[in-house]
N, C-alpha and C positions, 0 to 999 in steps of 0.2 A: 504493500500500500504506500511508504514512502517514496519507491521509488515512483511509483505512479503518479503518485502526487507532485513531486518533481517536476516529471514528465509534462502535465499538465499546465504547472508554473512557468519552465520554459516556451512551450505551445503559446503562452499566450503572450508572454513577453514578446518571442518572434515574431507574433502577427500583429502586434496591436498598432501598426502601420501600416500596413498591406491589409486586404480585404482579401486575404485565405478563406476557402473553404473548404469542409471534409465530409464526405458521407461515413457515415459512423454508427447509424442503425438502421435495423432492416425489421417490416413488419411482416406477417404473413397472412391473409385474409384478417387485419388490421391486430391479430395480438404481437404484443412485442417482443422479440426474440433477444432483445440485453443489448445494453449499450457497448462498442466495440466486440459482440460476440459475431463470429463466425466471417466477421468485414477482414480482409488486409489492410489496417491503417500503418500509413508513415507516425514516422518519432516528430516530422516538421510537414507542414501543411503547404507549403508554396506549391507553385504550378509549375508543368510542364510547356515549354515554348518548343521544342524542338519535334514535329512531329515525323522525325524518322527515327527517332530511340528508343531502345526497346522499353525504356521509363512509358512512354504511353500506354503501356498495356493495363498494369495494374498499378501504376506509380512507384514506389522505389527507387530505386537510384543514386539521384542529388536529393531524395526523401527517404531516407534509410526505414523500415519497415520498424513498428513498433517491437520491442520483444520483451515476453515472449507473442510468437506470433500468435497467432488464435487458433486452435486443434478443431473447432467447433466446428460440424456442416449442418446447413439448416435445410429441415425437411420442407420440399415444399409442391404440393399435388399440382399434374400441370392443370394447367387454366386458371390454379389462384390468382390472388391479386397481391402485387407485393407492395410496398409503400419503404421508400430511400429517404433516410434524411438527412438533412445536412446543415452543419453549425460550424461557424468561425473559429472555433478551437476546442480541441478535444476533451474542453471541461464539457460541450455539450451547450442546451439554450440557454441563453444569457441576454434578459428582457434589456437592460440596460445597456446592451451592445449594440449601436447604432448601425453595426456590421455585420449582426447576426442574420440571418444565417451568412449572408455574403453581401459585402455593400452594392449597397444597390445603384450603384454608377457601372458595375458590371455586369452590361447588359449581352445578352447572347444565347445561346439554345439551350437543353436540355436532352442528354441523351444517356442510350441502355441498349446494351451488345448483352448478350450470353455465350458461351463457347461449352462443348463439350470438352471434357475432361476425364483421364482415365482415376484421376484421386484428387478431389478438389485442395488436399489440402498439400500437396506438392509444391516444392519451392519452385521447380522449373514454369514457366508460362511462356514461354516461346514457342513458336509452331502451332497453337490454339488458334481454330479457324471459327470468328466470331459473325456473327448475324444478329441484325438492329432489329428490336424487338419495341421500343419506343423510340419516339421523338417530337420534339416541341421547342421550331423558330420564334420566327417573328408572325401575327396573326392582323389580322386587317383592323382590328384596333389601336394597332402601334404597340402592343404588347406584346414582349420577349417571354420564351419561356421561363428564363429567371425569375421575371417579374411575380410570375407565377408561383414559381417554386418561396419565395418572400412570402406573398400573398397567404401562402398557406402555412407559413412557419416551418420553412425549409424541408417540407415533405410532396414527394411529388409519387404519385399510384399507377403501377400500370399493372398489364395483364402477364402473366406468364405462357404462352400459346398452349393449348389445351392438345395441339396436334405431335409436339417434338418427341423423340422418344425419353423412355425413363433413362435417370442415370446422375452423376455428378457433372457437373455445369461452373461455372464460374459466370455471376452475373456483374459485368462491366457497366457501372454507372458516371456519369460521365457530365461535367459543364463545362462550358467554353466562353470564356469573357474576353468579348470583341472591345473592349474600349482604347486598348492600343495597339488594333489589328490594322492599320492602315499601311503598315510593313511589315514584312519578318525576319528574323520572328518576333513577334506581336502579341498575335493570339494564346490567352492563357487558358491551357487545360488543363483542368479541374477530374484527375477521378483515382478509384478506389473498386476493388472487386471485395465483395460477398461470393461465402463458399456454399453451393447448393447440392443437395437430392432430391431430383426430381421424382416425383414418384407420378404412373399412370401413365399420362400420355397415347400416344400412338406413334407412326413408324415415319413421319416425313422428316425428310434432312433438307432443311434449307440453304439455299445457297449462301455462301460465306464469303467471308475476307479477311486480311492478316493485321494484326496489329506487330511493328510500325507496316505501313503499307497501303492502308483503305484513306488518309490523308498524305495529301501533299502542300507546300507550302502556298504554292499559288492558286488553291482553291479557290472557287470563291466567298466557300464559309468560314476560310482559315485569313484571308489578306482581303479587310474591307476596313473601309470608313464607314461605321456607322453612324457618324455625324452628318453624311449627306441624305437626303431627302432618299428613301427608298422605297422602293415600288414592289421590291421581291428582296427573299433571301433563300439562297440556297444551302441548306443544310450539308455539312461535310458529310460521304459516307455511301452506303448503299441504301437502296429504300426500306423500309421497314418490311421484316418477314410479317405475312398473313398465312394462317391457316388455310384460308378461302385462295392463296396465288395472287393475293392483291399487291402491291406495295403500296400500303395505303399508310395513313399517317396515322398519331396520337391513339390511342383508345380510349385516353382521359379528359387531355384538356379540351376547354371549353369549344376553340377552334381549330380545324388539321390546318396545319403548318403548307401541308402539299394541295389547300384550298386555292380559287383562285386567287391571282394577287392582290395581296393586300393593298390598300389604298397609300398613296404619297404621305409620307410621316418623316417629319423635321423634327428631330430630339432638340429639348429646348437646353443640353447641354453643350456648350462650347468644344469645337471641337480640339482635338488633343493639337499638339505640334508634331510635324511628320517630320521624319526621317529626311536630312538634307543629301546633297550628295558627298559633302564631306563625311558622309557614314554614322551620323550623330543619330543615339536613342532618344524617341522619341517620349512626350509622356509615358510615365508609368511602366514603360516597354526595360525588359532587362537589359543590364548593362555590365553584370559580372558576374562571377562564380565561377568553380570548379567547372572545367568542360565547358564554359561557355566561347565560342568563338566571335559572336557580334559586336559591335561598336560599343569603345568604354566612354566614351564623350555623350552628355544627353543634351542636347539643343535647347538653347536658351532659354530662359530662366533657370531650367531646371537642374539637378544634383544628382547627380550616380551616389544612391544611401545602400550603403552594407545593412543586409537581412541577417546574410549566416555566409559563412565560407562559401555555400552554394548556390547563392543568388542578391542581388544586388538590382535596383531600380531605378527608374527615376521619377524625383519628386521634386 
């Protein structure tokens, strides 16, 4: 318990600058299965910017994995409903946190891959061929799925496909904060794998994709300004598996993301400072760490601030 409590102290020290987010519990047809049980949380909560490293899978990396790690695997019948949540630092909700679950200047989608797996609780995760099971952009309201994920107190519910076969699974949940995507790397991903047992199901194998792999940097869901007036967003990724062969979108929120497009929407926040050609990072966009290779200089006004030996910003 001391140590964890540590654990916790540091967590929040590190964040309480940066608008980190961590998924950190999981429900199952809404009871709660414990907080950090059966999740792979990091020891540090920062994001992933590089999406060709094998860190995008389940995070670790430059986020060293909590230990010990969690032995847990949660049962879970297909076609439940599972419910992610997620909070600024690994003490969990914190009404007084203005940045709980994640501040809300980080605006950008909401996503959930699952991968079979021969033993969910395996340290290896490479070679795991995942398929998107939810997703939730931007909606013709001018609402991100973030906004959403907020709205609800950092819990976001989807379906587990009622068609996949039984078996252990890793479910990839997943945010993406576009506020200093206007270069890369820019875009911060946000995620964390839950260890499952599927149980029931049926025999369909969906088509998949690799994590690093299913993004590239010049996406259009990964390199945008979403400070300009936008008429569409395109979500990183493959479409979402269906049961039915659809790729169709969300099964939760209020509006599909893959609706038609959404209406012109101006975010009435100023946009960031982009990246010059003298190589300068831009707002917010990282500027150091272990393994990072991008620009250490941030474009004026702003200040390259040390987080942790393994990430650095600008502010």
């Amino acid at each position: 318990m001391k140590g964890f409590a540590s654990l916790l102290v540091l967590s929040t020290l590190a964040t309480s600058a940066f608008a980190h987010t961590i998924f950190q519990q999981l429900y199952v047809n809404g009871v709660d299965q414990g907080h950090i049980n059966g999740i792979r949380v990091p020891d540090y909560d920062g994001p992933i910017t590089d999406v060709t490293s094998n860190d995008v899978i389940c995070n670790g990396g430059i986020n060293p994995f909590h230990q010990p790690m969690s032995k847990t695997v949660i049962t879970v019948p297909a076609g439940a409903q599972v419910t992610t949540e997620w909070h600024h630092t690994l003490a969990g909700a914190d009404p007084s946190d203005s940045a709980d679950p994640i501040d809300p200047s980080h605006k950008g989608p909401v996503i959930v891959y699952m991968a079979q797996i021969p033993d969910a609780t395996q340290s290896s995760v490479t070679g795991l061929k995942w398929f998107k099971i939810y997703e939730d952009g931007l909606t013709s309201d001018g609402k991100w799925g973030v906004d959403r994920l907020i709205a609800n107190k950092g819990k976001v519910t989807i379906t587990v496909p009622s068609c996949i076969a039984a078996g252990q699974y890793l479910l990839r949940a997943e945010l993406i904060a576009l506020h200093a995507a206007s270069s890369y790397p820019g875009a911060q991903l946000y995620m964390e794998c839950a260890q499952l047992k599927v149980t029931g199901g049926g025999n369909t194998s969906p088509a998949t994709v690799s994590f690093p792999g299913a993004y590239a940097g010049t996406d259009p869901g990964i390199k945008i300004n979403i400070y300009q007036p936008l008429s569409s967003y395109t979500i990183p990724g493959p479409s979402v598996f269906s049961c039915s062969g659809a790729g169709s979108g969300p099964a939760a929120p209020p509006a599909s993301p893959t609706s038609p497009a959404p209406t012109t929407v101006q975010s009435p926040v100023p946009p960031p400072t982009s990246s010059s050609t003298q190589g300068t990072a831009a707002q917010y966009a990282q500027c150091g760490g272990v393994g990072y290779t991008g620009p250490t200089t941030c474009a004026s006004p702003f200040s390259c601030v040390k987080s942790s030996e393994y990430y650095s910003q600008c502010l």
